[in-house]
C-alpha positions as CSV (number, residue, x, y, z in Angstrom):
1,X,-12.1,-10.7,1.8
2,X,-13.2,-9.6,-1.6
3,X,-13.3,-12.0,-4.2
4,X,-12.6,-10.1,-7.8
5,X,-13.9,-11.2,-11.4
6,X,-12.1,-9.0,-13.2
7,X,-13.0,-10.3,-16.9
8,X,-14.4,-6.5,-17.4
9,X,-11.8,-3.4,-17.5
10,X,-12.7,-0.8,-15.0
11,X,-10.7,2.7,-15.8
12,X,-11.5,3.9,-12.6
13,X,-9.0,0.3,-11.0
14,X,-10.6,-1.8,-8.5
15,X,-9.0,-0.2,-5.5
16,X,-6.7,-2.3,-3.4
17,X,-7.9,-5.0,-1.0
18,X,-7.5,-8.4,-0.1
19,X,-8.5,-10.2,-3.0
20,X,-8.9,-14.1,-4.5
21,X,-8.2,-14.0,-8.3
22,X,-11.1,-16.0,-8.3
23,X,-11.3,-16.6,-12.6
24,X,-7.6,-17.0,-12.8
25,X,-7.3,-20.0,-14.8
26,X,-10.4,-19.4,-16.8
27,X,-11.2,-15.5,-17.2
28,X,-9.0,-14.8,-20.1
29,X,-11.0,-18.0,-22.2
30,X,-14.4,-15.8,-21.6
31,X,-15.7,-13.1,-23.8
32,X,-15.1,-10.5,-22.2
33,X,-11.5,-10.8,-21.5
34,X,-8.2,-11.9,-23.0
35,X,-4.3,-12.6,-22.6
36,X,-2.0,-9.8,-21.1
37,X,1.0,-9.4,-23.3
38,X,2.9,-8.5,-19.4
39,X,6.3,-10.2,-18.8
40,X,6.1,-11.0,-14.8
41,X,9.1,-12.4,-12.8
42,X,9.2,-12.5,-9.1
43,X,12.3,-12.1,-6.8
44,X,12.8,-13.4,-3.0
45,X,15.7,-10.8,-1.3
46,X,17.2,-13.9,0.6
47,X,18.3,-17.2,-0.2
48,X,17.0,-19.0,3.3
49,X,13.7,-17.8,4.9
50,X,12.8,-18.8,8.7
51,X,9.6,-18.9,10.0
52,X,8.2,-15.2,11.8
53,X,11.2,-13.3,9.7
54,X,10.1,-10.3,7.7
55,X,11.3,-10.7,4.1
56,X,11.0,-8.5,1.0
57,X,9.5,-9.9,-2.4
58,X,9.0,-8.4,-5.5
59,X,7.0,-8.7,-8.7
60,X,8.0,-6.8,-11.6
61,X,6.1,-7.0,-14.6
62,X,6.6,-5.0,-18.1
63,X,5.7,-5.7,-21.4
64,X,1.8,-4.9,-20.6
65,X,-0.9,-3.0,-22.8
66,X,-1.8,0.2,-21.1
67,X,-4.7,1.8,-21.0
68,X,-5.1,6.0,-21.0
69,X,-4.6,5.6,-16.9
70,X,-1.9,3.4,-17.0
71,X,-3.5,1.8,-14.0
72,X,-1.9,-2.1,-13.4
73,X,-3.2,-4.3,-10.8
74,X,-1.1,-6.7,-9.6
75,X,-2.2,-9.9,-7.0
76,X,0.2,-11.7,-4.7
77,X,-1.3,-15.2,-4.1
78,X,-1.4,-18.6,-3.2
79,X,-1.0,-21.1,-5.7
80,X,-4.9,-21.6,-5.7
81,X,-5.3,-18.2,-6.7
82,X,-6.4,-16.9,-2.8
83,X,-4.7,-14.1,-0.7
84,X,-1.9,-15.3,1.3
85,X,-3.3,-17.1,4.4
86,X,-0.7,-18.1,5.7
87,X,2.1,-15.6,5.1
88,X,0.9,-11.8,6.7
89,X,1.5,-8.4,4.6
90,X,3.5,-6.3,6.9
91,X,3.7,-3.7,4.0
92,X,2.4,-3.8,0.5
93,X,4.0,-1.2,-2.5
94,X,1.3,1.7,-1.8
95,X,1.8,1.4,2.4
96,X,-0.6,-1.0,3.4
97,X,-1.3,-4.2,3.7
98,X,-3.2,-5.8,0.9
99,X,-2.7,-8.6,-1.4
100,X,-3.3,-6.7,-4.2
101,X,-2.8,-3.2,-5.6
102,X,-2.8,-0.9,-8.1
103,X,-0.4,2.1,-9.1
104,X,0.2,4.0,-12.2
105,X,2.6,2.2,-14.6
106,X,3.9,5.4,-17.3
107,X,6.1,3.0,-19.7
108,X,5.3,-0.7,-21.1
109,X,9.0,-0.8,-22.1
110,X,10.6,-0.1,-18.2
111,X,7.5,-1.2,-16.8
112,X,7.2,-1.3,-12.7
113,X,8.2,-3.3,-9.6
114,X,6.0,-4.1,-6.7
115,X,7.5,-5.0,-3.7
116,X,5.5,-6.6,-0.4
117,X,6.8,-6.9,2.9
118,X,5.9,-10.4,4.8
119,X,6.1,-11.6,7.9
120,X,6.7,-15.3,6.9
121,X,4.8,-18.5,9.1
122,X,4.8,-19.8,11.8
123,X,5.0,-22.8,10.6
124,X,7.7,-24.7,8.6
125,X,7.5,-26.7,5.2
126,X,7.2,-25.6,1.6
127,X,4.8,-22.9,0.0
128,X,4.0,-21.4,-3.1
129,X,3.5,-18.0,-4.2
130,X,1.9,-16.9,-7.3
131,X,1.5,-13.5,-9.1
132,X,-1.4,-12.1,-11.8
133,X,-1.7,-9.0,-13.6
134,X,-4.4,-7.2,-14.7
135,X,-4.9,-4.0,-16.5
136,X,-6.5,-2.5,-19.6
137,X,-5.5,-1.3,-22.8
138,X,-6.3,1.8,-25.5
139,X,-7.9,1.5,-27.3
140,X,-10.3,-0.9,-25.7
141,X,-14.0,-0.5,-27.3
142,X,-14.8,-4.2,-25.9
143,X,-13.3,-2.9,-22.4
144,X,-11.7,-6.2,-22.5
145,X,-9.5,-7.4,-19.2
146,X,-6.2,-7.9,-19.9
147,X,-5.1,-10.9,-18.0
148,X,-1.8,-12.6,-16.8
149,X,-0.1,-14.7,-14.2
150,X,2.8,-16.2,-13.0
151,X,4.3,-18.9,-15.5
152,X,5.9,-20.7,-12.5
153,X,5.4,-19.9,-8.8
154,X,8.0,-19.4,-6.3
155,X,8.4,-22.4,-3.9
156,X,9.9,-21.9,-0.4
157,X,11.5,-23.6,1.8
158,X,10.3,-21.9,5.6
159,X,12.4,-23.6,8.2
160,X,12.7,-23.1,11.8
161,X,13.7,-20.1,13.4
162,X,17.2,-20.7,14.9
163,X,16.5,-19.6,18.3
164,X,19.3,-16.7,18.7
165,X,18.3,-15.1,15.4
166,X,18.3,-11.4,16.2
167,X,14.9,-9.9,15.2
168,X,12.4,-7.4,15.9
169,X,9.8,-8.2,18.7
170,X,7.0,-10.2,17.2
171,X,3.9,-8.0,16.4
172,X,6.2,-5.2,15.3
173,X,4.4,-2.8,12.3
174,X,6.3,0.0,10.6
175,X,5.0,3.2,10.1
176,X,4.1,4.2,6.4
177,X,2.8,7.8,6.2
178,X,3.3,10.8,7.7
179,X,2.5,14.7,7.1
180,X,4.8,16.7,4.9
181,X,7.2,18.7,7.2
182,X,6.9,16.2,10.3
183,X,10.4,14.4,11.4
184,X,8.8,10.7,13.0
185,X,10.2,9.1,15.7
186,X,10.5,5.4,15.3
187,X,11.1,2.7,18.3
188,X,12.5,-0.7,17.5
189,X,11.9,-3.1,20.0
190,X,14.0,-6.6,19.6
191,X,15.1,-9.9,20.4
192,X,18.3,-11.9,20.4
193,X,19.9,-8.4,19.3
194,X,22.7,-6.9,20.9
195,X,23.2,-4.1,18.2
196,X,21.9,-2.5,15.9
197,X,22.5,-0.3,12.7
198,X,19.6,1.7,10.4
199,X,20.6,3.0,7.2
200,X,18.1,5.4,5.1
201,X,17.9,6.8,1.8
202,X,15.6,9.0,0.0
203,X,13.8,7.8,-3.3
204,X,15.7,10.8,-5.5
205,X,19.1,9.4,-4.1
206,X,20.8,5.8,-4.0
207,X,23.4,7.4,-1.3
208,X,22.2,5.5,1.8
209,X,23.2,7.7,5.6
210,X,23.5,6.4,8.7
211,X,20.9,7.0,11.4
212,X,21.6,7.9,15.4
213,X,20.3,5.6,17.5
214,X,18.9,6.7,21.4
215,X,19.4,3.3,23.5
216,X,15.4,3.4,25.2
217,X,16.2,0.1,27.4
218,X,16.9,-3.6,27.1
219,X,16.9,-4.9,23.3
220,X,14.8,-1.1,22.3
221,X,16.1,1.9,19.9
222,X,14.7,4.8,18.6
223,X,15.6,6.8,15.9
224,X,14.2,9.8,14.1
225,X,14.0,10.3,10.3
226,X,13.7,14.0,8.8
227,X,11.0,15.6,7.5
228,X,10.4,16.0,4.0
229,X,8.7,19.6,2.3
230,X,7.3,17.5,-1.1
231,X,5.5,14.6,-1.3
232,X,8.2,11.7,-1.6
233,X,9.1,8.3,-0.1
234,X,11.9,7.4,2.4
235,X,13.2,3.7,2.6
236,X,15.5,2.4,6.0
237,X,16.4,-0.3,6.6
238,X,18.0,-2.3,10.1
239,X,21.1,-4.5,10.9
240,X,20.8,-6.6,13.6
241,X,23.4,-8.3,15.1
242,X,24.7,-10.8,18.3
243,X,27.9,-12.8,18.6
244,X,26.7,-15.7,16.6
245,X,24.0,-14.2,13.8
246,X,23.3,-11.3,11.8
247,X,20.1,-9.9,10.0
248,X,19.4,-7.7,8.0
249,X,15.3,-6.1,7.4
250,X,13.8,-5.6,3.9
251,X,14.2,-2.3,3.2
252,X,10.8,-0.3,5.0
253,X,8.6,2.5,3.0
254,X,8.0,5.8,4.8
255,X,5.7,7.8,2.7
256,X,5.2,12.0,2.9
257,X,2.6,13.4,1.5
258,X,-0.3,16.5,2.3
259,X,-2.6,15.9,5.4
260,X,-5.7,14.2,4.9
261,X,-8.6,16.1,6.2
262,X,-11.7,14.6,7.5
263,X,-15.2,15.9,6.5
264,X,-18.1,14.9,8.8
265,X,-20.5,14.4,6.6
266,X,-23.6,15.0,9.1
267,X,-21.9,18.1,10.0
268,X,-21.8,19.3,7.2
269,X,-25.7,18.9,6.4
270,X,-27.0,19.8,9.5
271,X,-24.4,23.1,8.4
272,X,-26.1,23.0,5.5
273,X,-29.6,22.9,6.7
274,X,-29.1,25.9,8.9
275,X,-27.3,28.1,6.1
276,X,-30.5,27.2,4.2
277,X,-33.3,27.8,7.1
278,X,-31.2,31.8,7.5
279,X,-31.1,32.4,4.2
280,X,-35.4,31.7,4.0
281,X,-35.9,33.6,7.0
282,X,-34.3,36.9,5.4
283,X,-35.8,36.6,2.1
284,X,-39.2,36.1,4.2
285,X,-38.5,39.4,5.9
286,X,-37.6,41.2,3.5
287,X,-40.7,40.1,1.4
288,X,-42.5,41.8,4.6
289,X,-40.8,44.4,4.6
290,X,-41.2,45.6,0.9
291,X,-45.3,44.3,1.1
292,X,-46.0,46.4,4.0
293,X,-44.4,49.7,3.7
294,X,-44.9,51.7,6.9
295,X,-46.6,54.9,6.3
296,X,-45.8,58.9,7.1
297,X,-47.9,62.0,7.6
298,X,-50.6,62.9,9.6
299,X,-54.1,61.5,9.7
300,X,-56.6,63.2,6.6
């Protein structure tokens, strides 16, 4: 876990991670930072919330100072101001599964929305979520920290899991990235769930399509979602259902984008190291060459 004192401005953002808002209550009272001007409300996508089901929350936050990156962290915690022990990030608003993150917000006015996918506990009984901001501004010779949190945090209410709720097998992870041009096959195992429906839709398009489901055994579907030729994101979502309950996912993230290429770093010096050792041995042979010249004629 990283714990962040973000009472400086970094440009460059933080990077996201699990972090505690350590200075929450206090970091905008120090010199070096001060009160965001951000709006922040967060949303729950269900009215009842059982413990294991995956649920979609959202922050959205506008109103905020910007600085020449537009770069806006954003925290999801616990009321204490720590990541959310208890409550597990299936999938946070870049793809992974941090508490915090950072994205690129271009308009104060329509500002942004985060959204995290949880997995909520195990346990029942009543828990509180808080949100915090932070972000810079331009100009900003002090680099100050622009600061700001929830007014109120959400309570919920986690009760037990009725036990015919139809739901996906416990320990199931979506998939969040994949290569431009790749189609990606995606298996849903399940429980309590007779059938099952999975709608998509593209980000440039709120018309949401049906996808074909291939029956792959007791309570398991797969599906396959086409491939993409620009960098864009994909969002399905599933219906499950069984003669007494339905459900129905948070809408899942499926990002395209170029392939990542690993450099081996040794590799690539010991590469290096030999393009160097050639390129000595030539110039010391053709020094040799050009000091000795060999000689014609016959002896004087």
């Amino acid at each position: 876990m990283i714990v962040a004192s973000p009472s400086l401005a970094k440009p460059g953002g933080q990077g996201d991670a699990e972090r505690a808002f350590s200075c929450m209550n206090s970091c905008h009272l120090g010199p070096s930072g001060t009160d965001s001007s951000a709006t922040i409300n967060i949303e729950l996508d269900r009215e009842r919330v059982f413990t294991g089901q995956l649920i979609s929350l959202s922050i959205k936050t506008s109103g905020m100072e910007l600085s020449k990156k537009g770069l806006v962290g954003v925290f999801l915690l616990s009321n204490d101001g720590a990541p959310l022990d208890d409550w597990e990030v299936v999938q946070d608003p870049n793809g992974g599964n941090n508490n915090y993150v950072e994205r690129p917000v271009f308009s104060s006015t329509q500002g942004a929305t985060f959204t995290w996918t949880l997995r909520a506990p195990d346990t029942n009984g009543n828990y509180s979520i808080d949100a915090a901001v932070h972000h810079g501004a331009d100009p900003n010779p002090d680099e100050y920290a622009y600061l700001g949190r929830l007014t109120t945090p959400l309570q919920i209410e986690v009760e037990p899991m009725p036990e015919d709720l139809p739901r996906f097998s416990e320990g199931w992870k979506p998939i969040s990235s994949r290569d431009l041009g790749d189609e990606t096959k995606i298996i849903i195992e399940t429980e309590d769930t007779d059938d099952l429906i999975v709608e998509w839709r593209t980000d440039s398009s709120e018309v949401i399509l049906e996808a074909s489901l291939t029956k792959q055994g007791e309570g398991a579907w797969s599906f396959t979602l086409p491939a993409s030729s620009v960098e864009s994101n994909l969002t399905w979502r599933a219906k499950l259902s069984n003669p007494a309950l339905e459900e129905t996912t948070p809408w899942f993230t499926l990002s395209s984008g170029k392939p990542d290429y690993d450099i081996d770093e040794r590799a690539l010096m010991i590469q290096a190291i030999a393009g160097g050792i050639l390129a000595a041995a030539i110039a010391i042979a053709m020094q040799r060459r050009f000091a000795y010249p060999s000689q014609k004629g016959g002896m004087l």
